[in-house]
Structure formats: C-alpha cells, structure tokens
C-alpha positions in Angstrom: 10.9 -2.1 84.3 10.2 1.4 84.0 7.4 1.3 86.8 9.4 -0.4 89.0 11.9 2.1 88.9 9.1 4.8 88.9 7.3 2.5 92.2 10.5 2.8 94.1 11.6 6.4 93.1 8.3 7.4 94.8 8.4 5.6 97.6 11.8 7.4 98.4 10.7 10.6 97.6 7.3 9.9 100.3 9.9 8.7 103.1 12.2 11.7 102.3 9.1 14.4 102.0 8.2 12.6 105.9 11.3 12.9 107.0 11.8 16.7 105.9 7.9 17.9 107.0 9.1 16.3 110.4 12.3 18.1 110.6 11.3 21.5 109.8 10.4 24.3 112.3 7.1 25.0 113.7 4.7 27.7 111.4 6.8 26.2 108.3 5.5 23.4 105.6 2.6 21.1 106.5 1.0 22.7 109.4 4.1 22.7 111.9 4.5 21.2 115.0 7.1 20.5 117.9 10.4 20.0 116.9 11.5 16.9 117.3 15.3 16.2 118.8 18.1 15.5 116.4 19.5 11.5 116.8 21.9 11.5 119.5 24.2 9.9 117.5 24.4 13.5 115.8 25.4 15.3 119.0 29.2 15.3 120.5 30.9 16.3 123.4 34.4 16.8 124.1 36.7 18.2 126.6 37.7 21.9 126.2 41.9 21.4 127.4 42.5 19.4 129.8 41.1 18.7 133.3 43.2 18.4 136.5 43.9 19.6 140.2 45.8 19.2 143.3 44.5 17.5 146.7 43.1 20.0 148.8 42.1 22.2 145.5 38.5 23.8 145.2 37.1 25.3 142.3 38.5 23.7 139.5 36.7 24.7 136.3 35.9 21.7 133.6 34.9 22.9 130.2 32.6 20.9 127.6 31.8 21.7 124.3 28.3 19.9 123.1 27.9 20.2 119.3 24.4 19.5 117.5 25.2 18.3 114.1 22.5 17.4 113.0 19.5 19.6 111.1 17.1 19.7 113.4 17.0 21.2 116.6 18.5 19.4 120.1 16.9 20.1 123.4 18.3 19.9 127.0 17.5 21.0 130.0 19.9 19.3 132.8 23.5 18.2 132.4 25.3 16.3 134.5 29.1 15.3 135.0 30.4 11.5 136.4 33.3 10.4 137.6 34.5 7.3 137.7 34.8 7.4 141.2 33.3 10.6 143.7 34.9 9.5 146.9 36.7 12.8 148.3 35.3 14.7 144.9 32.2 17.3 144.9 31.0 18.3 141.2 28.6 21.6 140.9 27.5 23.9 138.8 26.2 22.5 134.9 23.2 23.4 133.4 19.5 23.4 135.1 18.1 25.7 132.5 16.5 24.5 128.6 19.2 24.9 126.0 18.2 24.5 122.6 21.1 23.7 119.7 19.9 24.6 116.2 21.9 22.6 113.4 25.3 22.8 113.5 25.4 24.9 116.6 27.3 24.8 119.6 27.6 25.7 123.3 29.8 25.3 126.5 29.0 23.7 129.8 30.9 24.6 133.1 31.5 22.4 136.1 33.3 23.5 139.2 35.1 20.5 140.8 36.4 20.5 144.7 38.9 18.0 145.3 39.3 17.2 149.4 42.2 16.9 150.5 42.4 13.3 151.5 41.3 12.6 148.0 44.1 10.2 146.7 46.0 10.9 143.4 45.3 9.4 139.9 43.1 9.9 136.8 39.9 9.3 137.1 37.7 8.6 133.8 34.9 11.6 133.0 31.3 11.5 131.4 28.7 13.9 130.4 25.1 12.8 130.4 22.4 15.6 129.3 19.0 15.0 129.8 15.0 16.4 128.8 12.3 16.2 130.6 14.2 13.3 132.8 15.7 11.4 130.2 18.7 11.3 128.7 19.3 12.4 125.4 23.2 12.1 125.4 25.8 10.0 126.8 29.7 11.1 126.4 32.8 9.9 127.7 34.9 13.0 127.9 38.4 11.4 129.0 40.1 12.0 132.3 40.8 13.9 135.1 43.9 14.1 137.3 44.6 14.2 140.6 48.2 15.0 141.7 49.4 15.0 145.3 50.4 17.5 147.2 53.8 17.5 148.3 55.8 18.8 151.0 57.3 22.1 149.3 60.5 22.5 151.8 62.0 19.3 150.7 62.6 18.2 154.2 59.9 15.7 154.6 57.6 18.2 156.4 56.5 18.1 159.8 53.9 15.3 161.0 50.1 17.0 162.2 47.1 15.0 162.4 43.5 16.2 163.2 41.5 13.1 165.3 37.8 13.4 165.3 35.5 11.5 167.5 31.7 10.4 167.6 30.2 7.9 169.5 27.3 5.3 169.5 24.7 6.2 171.1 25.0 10.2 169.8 24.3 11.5 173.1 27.1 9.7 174.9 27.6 6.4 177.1 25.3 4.7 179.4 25.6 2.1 181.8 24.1 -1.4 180.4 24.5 -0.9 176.6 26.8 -1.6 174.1 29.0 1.9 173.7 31.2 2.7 171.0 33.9 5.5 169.9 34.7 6.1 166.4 37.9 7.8 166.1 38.5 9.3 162.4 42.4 10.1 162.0 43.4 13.0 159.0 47.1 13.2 157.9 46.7 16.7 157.1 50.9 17.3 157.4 53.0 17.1 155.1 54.8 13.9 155.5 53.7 10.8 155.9 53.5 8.1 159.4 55.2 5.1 159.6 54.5 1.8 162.1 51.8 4.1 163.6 49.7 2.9 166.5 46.7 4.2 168.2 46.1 3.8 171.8 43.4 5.1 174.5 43.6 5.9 177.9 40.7 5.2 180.0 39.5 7.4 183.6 38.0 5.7 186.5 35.0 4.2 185.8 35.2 3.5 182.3 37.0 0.6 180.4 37.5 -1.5 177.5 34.5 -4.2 176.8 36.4 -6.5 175.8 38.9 -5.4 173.4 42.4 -3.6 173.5 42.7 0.2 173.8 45.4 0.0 171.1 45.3 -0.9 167.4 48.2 -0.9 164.6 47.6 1.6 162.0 50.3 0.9 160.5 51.3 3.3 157.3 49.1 6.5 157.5 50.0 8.4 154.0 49.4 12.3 153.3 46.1 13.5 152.9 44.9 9.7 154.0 42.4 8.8 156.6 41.8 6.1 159.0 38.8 5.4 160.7 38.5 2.8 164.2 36.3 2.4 166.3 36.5 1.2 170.5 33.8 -0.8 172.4 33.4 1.0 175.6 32.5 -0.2 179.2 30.9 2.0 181.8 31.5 0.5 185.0 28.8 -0.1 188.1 30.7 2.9 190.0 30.7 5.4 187.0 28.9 8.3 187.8 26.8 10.6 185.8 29.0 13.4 184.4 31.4 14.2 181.3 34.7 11.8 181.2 38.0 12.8 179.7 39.3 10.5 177.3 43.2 10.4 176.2 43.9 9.6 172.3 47.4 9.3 171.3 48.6 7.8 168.4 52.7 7.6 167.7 55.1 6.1 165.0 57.5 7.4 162.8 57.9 9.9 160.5 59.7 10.8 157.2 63.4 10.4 158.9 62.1 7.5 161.3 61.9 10.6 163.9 59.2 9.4 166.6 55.6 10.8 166.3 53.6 11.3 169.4 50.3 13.7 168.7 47.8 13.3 171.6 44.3 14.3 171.8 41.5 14.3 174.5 37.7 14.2 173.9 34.9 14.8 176.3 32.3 12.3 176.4 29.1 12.4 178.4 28.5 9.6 180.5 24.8 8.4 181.9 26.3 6.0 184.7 24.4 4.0 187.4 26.8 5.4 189.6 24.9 8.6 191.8 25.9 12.1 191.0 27.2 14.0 194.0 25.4 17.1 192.3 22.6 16.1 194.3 23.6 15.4 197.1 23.3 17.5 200.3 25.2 17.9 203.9 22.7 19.4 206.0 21.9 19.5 209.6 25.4 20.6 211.0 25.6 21.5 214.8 28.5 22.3 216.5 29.1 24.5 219.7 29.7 28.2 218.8 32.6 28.7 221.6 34.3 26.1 223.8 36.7 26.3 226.4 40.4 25.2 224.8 40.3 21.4 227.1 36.8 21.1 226.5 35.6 18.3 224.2 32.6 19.5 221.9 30.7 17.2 219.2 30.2 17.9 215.6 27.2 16.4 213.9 25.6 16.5 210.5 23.8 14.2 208.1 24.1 13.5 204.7 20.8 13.5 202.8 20.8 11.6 199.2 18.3 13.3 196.8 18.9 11.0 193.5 16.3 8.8 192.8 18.7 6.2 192.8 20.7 4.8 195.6 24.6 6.5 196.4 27.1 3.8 196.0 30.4 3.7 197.7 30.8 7.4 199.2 33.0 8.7 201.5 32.1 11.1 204.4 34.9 13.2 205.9 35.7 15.6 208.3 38.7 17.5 207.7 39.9 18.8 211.4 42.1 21.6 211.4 45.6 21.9 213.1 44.9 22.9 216.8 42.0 21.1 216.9 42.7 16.6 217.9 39.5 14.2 217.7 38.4 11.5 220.1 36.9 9.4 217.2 37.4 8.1 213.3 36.8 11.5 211.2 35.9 9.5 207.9 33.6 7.0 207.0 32.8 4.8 204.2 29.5 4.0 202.8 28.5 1.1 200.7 24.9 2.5 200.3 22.7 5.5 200.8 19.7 5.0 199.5 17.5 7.1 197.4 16.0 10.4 199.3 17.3 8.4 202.4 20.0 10.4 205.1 22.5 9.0 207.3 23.6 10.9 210.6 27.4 11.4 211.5 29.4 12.8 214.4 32.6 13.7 215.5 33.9 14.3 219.2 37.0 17.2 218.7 38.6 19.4 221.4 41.3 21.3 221.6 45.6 20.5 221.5 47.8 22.4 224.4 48.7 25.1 223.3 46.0 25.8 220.6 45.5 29.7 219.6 42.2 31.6 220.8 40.4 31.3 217.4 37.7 30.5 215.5 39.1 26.9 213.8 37.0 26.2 210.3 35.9 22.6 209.9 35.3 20.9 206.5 32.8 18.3 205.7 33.2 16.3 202.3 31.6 13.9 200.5 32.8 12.2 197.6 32.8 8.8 195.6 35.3 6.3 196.6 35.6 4.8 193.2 37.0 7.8 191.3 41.0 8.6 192.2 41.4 12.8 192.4 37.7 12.9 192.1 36.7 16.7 191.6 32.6 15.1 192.0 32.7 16.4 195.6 30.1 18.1 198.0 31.9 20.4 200.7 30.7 22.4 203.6 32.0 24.1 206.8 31.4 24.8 210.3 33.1 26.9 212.3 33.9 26.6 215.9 35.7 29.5 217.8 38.1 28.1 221.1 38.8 30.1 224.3 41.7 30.0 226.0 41.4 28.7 229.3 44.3 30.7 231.6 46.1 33.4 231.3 45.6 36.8 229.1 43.3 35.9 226.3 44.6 37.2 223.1 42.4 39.4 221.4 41.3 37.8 217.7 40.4 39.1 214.6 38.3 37.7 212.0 37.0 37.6 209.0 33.3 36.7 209.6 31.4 37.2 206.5 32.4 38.2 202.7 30.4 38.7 199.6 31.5 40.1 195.6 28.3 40.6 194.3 27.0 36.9 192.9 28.4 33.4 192.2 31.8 34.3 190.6 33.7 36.8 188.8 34.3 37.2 185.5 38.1 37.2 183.8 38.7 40.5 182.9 36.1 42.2 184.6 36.0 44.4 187.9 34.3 43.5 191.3 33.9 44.9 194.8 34.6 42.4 197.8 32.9 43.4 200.9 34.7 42.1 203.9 32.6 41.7 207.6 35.3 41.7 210.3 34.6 40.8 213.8 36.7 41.7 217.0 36.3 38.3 219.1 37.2 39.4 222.5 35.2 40.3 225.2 37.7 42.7 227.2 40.1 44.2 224.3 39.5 47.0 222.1 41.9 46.8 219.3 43.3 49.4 217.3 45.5 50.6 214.4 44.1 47.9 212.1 45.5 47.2 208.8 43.8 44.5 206.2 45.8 43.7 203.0 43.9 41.3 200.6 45.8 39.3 197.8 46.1 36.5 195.3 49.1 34.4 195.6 49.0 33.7 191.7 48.6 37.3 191.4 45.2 36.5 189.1 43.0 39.1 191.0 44.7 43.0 191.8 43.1 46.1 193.2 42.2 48.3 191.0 43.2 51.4 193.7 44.4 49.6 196.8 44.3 46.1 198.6 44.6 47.4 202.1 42.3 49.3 204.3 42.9 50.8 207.7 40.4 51.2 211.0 41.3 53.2 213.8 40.0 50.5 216.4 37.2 48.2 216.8 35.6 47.9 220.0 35.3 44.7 221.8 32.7 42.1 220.4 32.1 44.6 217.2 32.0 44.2 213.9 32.9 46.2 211.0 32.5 46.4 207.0 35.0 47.0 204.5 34.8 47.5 200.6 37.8 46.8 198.4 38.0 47.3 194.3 39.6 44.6 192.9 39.9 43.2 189.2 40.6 39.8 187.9 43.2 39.4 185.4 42.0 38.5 181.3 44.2 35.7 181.7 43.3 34.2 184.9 42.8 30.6 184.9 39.5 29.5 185.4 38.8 28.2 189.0 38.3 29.1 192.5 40.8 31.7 193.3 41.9 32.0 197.5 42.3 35.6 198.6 44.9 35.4 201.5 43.5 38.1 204.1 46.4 39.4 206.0 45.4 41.8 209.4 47.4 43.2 212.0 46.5 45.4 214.8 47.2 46.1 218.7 45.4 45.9 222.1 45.0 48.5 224.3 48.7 47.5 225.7 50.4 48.5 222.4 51.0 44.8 222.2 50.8 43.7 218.3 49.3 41.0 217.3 48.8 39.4 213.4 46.4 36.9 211.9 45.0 35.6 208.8 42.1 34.2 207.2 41.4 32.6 203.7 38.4 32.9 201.7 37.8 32.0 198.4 36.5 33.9 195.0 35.0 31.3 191.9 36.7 33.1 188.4 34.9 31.9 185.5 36.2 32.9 181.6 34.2 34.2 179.1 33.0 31.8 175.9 34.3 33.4 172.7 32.9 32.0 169.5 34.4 33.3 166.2 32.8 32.7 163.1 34.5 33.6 160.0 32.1 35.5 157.2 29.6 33.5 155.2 30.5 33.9 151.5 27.8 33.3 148.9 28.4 30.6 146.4 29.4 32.1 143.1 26.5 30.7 141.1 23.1 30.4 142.4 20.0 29.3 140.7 16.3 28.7 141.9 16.5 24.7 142.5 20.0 24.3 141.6 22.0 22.3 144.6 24.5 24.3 145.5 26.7 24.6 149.3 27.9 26.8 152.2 31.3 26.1 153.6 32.0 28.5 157.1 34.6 28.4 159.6 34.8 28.9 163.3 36.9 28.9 166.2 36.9 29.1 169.8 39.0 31.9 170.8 38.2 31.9 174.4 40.0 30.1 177.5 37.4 27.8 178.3 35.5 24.7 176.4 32.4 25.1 174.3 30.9 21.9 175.7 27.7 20.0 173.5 28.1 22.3 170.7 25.4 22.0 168.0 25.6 24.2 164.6 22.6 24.1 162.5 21.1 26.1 159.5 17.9 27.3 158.5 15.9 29.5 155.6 14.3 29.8 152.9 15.7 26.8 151.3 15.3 23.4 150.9 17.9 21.0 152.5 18.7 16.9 150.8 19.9 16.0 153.7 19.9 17.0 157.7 22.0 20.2 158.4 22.7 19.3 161.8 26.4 19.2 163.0 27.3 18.6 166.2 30.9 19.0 167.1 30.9 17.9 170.2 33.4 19.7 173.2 35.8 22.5 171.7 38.6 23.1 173.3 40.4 26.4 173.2 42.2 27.1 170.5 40.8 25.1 167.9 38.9 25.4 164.9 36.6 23.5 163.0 34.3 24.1 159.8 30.6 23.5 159.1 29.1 22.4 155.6 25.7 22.2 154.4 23.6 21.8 151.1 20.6 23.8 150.1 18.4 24.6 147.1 17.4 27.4 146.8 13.8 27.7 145.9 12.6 30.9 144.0 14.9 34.0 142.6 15.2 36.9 144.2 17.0 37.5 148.0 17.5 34.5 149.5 17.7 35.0 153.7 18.9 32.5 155.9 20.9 31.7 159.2 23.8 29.8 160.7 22.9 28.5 164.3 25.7 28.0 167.0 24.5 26.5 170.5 26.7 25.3 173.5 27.0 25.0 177.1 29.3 27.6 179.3 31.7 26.1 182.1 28.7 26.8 184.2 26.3 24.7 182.2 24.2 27.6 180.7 23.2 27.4 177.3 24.1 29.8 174.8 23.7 30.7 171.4 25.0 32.2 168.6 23.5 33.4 165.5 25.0 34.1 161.9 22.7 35.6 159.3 22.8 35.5 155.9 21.8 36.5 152.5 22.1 35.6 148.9 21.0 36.6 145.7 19.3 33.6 144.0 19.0 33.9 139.9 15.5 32.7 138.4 17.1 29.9 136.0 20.1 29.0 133.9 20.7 31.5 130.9 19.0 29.6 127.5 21.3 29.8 124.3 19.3 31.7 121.0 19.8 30.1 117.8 20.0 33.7 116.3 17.9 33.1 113.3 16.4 36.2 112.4 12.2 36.0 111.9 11.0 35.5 108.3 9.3 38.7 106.8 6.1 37.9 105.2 6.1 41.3 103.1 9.7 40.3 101.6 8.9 36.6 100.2 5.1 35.9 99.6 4.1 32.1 99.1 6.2 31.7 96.1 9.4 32.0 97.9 8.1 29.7 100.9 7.3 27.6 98.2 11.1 27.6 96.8 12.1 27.1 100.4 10.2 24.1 100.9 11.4 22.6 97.5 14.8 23.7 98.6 14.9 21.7 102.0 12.7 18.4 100.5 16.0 18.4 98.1 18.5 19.1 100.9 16.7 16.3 102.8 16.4 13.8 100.5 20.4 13.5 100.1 20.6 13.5 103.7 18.2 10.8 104.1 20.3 8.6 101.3 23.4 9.3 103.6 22.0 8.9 106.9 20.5 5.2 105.2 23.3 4.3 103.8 25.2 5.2 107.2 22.7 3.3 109.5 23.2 0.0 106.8 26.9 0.0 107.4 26.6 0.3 111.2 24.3 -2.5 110.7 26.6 -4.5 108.7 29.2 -3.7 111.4 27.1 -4.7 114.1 26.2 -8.1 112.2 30.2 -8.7 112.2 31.2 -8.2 115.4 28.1 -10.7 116.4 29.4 -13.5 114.3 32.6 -13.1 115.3 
C-alpha cells in the first residue's frame, strides 16, 4: 500500500518538476529555453469605461486592459478590435509591436474609432483578438459600443440638405451602342429627415431613358442615411460627341410636411455616333468686295467634313443682314456629309431701297439639327461693302481689323485692343473723329480712357488705334461684344455717326484650394493608417475630369485613385486614401490634382507632404531587475529552484483539479 502511495507521489512530483523546468525563464534551471506562452484561458480583457460616440464623430478612443495571470510569460505581437458590424465604422491604431506580459502583469491597448456620419445608431457588440507570429493567442468579447444620432440642436426640425454623387458605367462616360448606366448616391447630411421623396432625371437632346422611367420613389430618406439608384441610359443615333448636362432633382417633404426640392446637375461625357461640329470647317467663301446698291452679287462657300465618320442631319445657314434681301433659300438641311467629303453652297443677295453705303457682315453657320439651342456650332463671316448708286455717297467709317493680343482675355487681367479703322470713300476726307469702345454689361472698362480722337483721315486710308482696357474679376465667362461707337464729319461740316461690333472671348481663371495635409497622430513602419484632405473650387468656372491621386514612399491596399468627376464652382469635396508606411524615419509623399480648364487644357496641381514615421510599437518591460551572481552563488539558485518546483506543484494540483471540473461541466452540458 505504501509503494503505491510512494508510485503515485512520484509520478506527481515528475509531472510537476516538467511542468515547472518548462515554465521557468531562460538561463534558469535545466538548461533554459524559450518561454513558452501562458494558457489563454489565464489571460483576460476588459473594457476600460465605456465605449460610445455620435454619428459624424472621429477619433473616439477605446481602452482595453489585457491581464496575464498566469506564471509564465504571454507574448503578442498584433491586436486587433471587431465589431459586430463595420459598415460606416473605421477602427485604427492597436498594437503592431511584440508585447510581452510577465505573470500577473498588465497593459493597455488603444483603438481610435471614426464613426461616418451616415452610420446608423445602436450598440454594436465589441471583440479583441491578439495574435503571435499570425495566430491568435486570445479571443475576448469586450461588450458594446454605442452609437447615438445626431440630432437637430435648434429644435425646429432643421433644414433639409442633401449631397448627390454620381458615377457612371463605363468610367469614362457614355457611348453610343452599349448599355450605359448612372449611379446616383443620395446623403441626408441635414438635419431633418425627407418624407415621400422622389427622384427624377431630366434628359438633353440626344440622350434618353433605355427603357426605364427617369423617376423612382425613395420614399423615407432618414438623417445621416443614404440611398443609392442607378438609371439605364440611351444615347441616341443623333447624339454627338461632347459633355451633356444632366438635371437631378429629388423632392418630398420635410419635418413640417414643407415641400423639398434640392436639384443637382452632373456633366457626363458622351462618345456619340453623332459627328462633332469641332471638326468641321466652312471654307472656300467668295463674295464680291463692293457692289453697286441694285446689283445682285452671289455668296459661295463649302462646307468640308473632316471626321472620319459621316455628319448627320446639319444645318447650313446664311444669316443676311438688314439692308441686304436674297433671291434664293439662305438655309439648307443635310441628311449626310460624308467623311472628309464637302458640299458647295450659294446664295444670290443684293441690296433693299434705301440700304446705307456700308460694308454689311454676312454669317455662315453650321450646326446639328437634332440638338434644340445647340451651342455645337461652326460660324464664319464675309463681308461685303454696298455703294450707293445716286446721289452724294456718304462717307463710311469702319472698323476693319482688331486684335488684343491672343485667343481671349483673362478675368481680372488687363489687355490692349488695337483697332484698324478704314475711311471707305473715295472722294471725302473726314475729320474730327471720335471712337468710344464699351461693354454693354459693363464686364470690360478702360483702364485710362475708352475714346480716342483723330484729326481726319484721308480718303481710302486707314488708321491704328490702341485702347487699355481691363476685364472685370467677376465677369462672366463668354464672349463679351465691344459696341464701337464713331462719329465724325466730311469736308461739308456735315456729321455723320456709325457703329460696328466686334467681339472679345473672356475666359476665368481655375482656382483649386486645397486645405493642409495633417499627419495622422500615430504612425508606425507597416502599421495601416489614413490621409483625409479637403478641397474646393473657389473659382468661377468648372474643373472638368478632375482626377486626385497620391503617391510616396508608401505602400497602398487598395488603388488611390479618385476621380470626382466635373466641379462646379463653389463646391467642395474630400479625398481619402490608405497607406503603410514602410520604414521609420521621414516619410515624403504627394497629393495629385489634375483637371481640364474651360478651354480644354490640362492642369495640375500638386500637394506635398511629409510625415514622421516611428520604427515600431513601444514593447512593455516586465521590470524584473537581473540576478547578481556575486550576491547568491549556486546554493541560493538552488533554494530558488526548490522554491518554484514547490510553488508549482500546488499550482499544478489546482490548475488539474480546475481542468477536471471544466471537464465534468463539459460532460453535462453534452448529456443534457
């Protein structure tokens, strides 16, 4: 009986002596070794107070405390924190660093949580899982975290403001023959909420529904919600190539069932089958340079197609001035040019009784029949100058020629316009000549007069005038007319007045702002982390195909290419991307901005930037002091040993006894 006792006594004691040679550090005991992690079933984790935020709220800091009660040490070197659901909810910072818990110690873990604004309210249930060397060690639920909504604060109901965002399928806009579509994402970022709402599109020339309605019932649209649709579109035979205005306006009621009408308008480019007019030329004009006033005269001039596709349904007109009557039709409709083909027209003209000794400017248009208030237009003119046939010819001045230094102004800026005057008679001289130059929207003024005076100019002369002018920062962006207002007198004293009207392009300067690029407050080489930067266009024109990208000395998990399409003025927008950084140090880098000017140029915009990247996460020191050989000798290793085999060996009893009752427990709940 005694042996058996003695038999099973030892046994314990070899299992024990294992279990406390395997526990101890390194250096210590039996020839050391790595230590080996505590049982997870000894760590914990817990919340530290309580986690919660408001829609719209970034930063929010969650606190865990991870205890390793157990004797040995515990080893991580990633945590991370889940949600029961992430939809609208960004989680960063954690641990990326090795953190080592000695028995018994502890350490805290911080999470930063952003919480979008369209993220809806409630708890959402919280766990922690830390891992080593890629596998998890620990698993923790940690309890909740609340999401409350953000209210309107004047306790009126608010005021209803929503931001629509487009895209469309393909990227790069519509084309004829393929299936198009336009997703439309809807924001309630007001503060009240949008009642029986319904969205509707309205469609320019050459583009239509495929099939479907341009309206859909949204129905309820909450705060901080979104709603995302999307619109098969049709481009039609006729549909040109070119960028097409599209009208998005959603109504419905809001929080006193007042009506809600918030309309937006997106710019979509459009490959159509239709020919541009971009490339197509008049050419070839002839028309007399003087003609007696009852004299008919012919006008001719082709139209030459350089697509390499045919024109479709154009329209060729001739625009005759008053004074001037024609003999025959003055526009004419074709059904086809073809490609790099020309077609020849004329018109037969002459002048009304009565009609002024002038020179009578002709326009010649082209433009595409299928397109109401089409602005796709090619125009040239010709000129032809009538004589009178009896009596005292009146002596005419003109203004023959003008140039202001290039192919338009800019808003804001200064310009000289030189003006070429001609005297048209052949027997006056006229004299005390005055020229005033204006802008009937008042968009362009001198800048130190906009009149000039000539003594006389003789008969069949001409004559060259500078004036100073400046365009307005707030002129509209267009082609300007300058009203050119002369009088003068023969060599009778007799007066005489006339004008002339020529016209000045004003184009507005592109203003991209771009708020400054703040460093994330934590950055670690490899650690995930994000740049948030907002920009606006604070010009008077639209940022048309604008592209925003990112590059540096980082790596990216995903694309950082955001294109935002056309900007109108006034607006704002924000761009987001992810990087990972990947060594310490300075971390340089660069923000991107590319877009195309009214006039179709391309410019860009960079944003530089630089951070200061840490090597690693910060590892936690058990702060156990070194052993000092001199102080001890073997004998008091020895002790030590003894000391912990002792320790051990209780521990071992409880941890078996505590694994047989789980066991038990487990047993029980399996026959139940």
């Amino acid at each position: 009986m005694k042996s058996k006792r003695r038999k099973a006594l030892l046994i314990f004691l070899a299992a024990a002596m294992a279990l406390g040679i395997q526990a101890l550090p390194a250096g210590i005991g039996f020839g050391g070794g790595e230590p080996v992690y505590g049982a997870t079933m000894w760590v914990t984790s817990k919340l530290v107070g309580t986690a919660s935020a408001v829609q719209g709220d970034e930063k929010v800091a969650v606190t865990i405390e991870v205890q390793n009660k157990e004797t040995g040490n515990f080893t991580f070197d990633s945590a991370e924190l889940g949600f029961s659901s992430l939809n609208n909810i960004t989680v960063s910072g954690g641990s990326t660093g090795t953190i080592t818990l000695a028995g018994g110690q502890k350490a805290n873990i911080i999470f930063y949580v952003d919480v979008a604004r369209a993220a809806s309210a409630g708890s959402r249930s919280m766990t922690l899982t830390l891992r080593s060397g890629g596998t998890a060690v620990h698993e923790g639920a940690l309890g909740s975290f609340t999401i409350y909504e953000k209210l309107a604060s004047d306790g009126t109901g608010g005021v209803a403001a929503l931001d629509i965002t487009h895209s469309t399928k393909p990227e790069s806009g519509f084309a004829s023959g393929q299936g198009n579509l336009l997703y439309l994402e809807i924001f309630n970022n007001g503060n009240t909420k949008i009642e029986n709402s319904v969205l509707t599109l309205t469609m320019p020339d050459g583009l239509s529904m495929d099939n479907a309605s341009n309206s859909e019932m949204l129905g309820y649209i909450g705060m901080g919600s979104r709603r995302e649709i999307s619109f098969p579109i049709l481009v039609e035979d006729t549909a040109t190539t070119k960028t097409y205005a599209i009208t998005a306006e959603l109504t419905g009621s809001g929080y006193k069932n007042e009506a809600v009408s918030i309309k937006k308008t997106f710019y979509i480019p459009v490959n159509g089958s239709g020919t541009s007019m971009k490339n197509v030329e008049i050419t070839g004009i002839n028309v007399p340079d003087q003609v007696a006033g009852e004299d008919e005269f012919v006008l001719s001039f082709q139209v030459a197609n350089r697509n390499s596709s045919e024109l479709k349904n154009a329209k060729v007109n001739v625009d005759v001035p008053e004074g001037l009557l024609n003999k025959t039709r003055s526009t004419f409709i074709e059904a086809s040019i073809p490609a790099g083909g020309t077609k020849t027209y004329s018109v037969t003209m002459f002048a009304a009784d009565g009609a002024k000794e002038k020179a009578y400017p002709i326009k010649i248009s082209v433009s595409s029949t299928g397109e109401k208030d089409s602005v796709d237009e090619v125009i040239q003119y010709a000129s032809v100058y009538v004589k009178a046939t009896g009596g005292e010819k009146t002596p005419q001045l003109m203004v023959e020629r003008y140039q202001y230094g290039g192919t338009f102004v800019q808003a804001g800026d200064d310009f000289f316009l030189e003006l070429g005057l001609y005297n048209t008679s052949a027997s006056h001289t006229i004299s005390n000549i005055k020229v005033t130059v204006s802008a009937e929207d008042g968009s362009i003024i001198p800048v130190n007069s906009n009149s000039f005076y000539l003594d006389s100019l003789e008969k069949k002369s001409r004559a060259t005038q500078t004036l100073h002018l400046s365009v307005k920062p707030n002129a509209e962006q267009k082609t300007t007319p300058l009203s050119v207002d002369m009088s003068y007198e023969d060599g009778s004293g007799n007066a005489f007045t006339s004008k002339d009207t020529i016209s000045i392009p004003v184009m507005q300067e592109t203003r991209l702002v771009v708020d400054d690029i703040i460093s994330p407050p934590e950055l670690y080489a490899g650690m995930q982390t994000g740049v948030s930067v907002q920009f606006y266009n604070m010009g008077k024109t639209i940022l048309n195909n604008l592209r925003i990208t990112a590059e540096g000395d980082f790596d990216t998990p995903e694309s950082t290419s955001y294109f935002a399409g056309n900007m109108e003025s006034g607006k704002s927008d924000s761009y987001d991307f992810s990087f990972i950084p990947r060594k310490g140090g300075s971390l340089e880098g660069k923000i991107i901005f590319s877009y195309e000017d009214a006039s179709g140029d391309v410019q860009t915009l960079e944003r530089p930037f630089s951070f200061q990247v840490m090597d690693e996460m910060p590892a936690f020191n058990d702060g156990m002091p070194p052993e000092d050989p001199a102080a001890g000798g073997g004998h008091k290793k020895l002790w030590i040993i003894l000391g912990v085999i002792v320790v051990l060996s209780g521990a071992g009893v409880f941890a078996w006894r505590k694994i047989r009752k789980r066991k038990k427990q487990r047993e029980m709940e399996i026959d139940e």
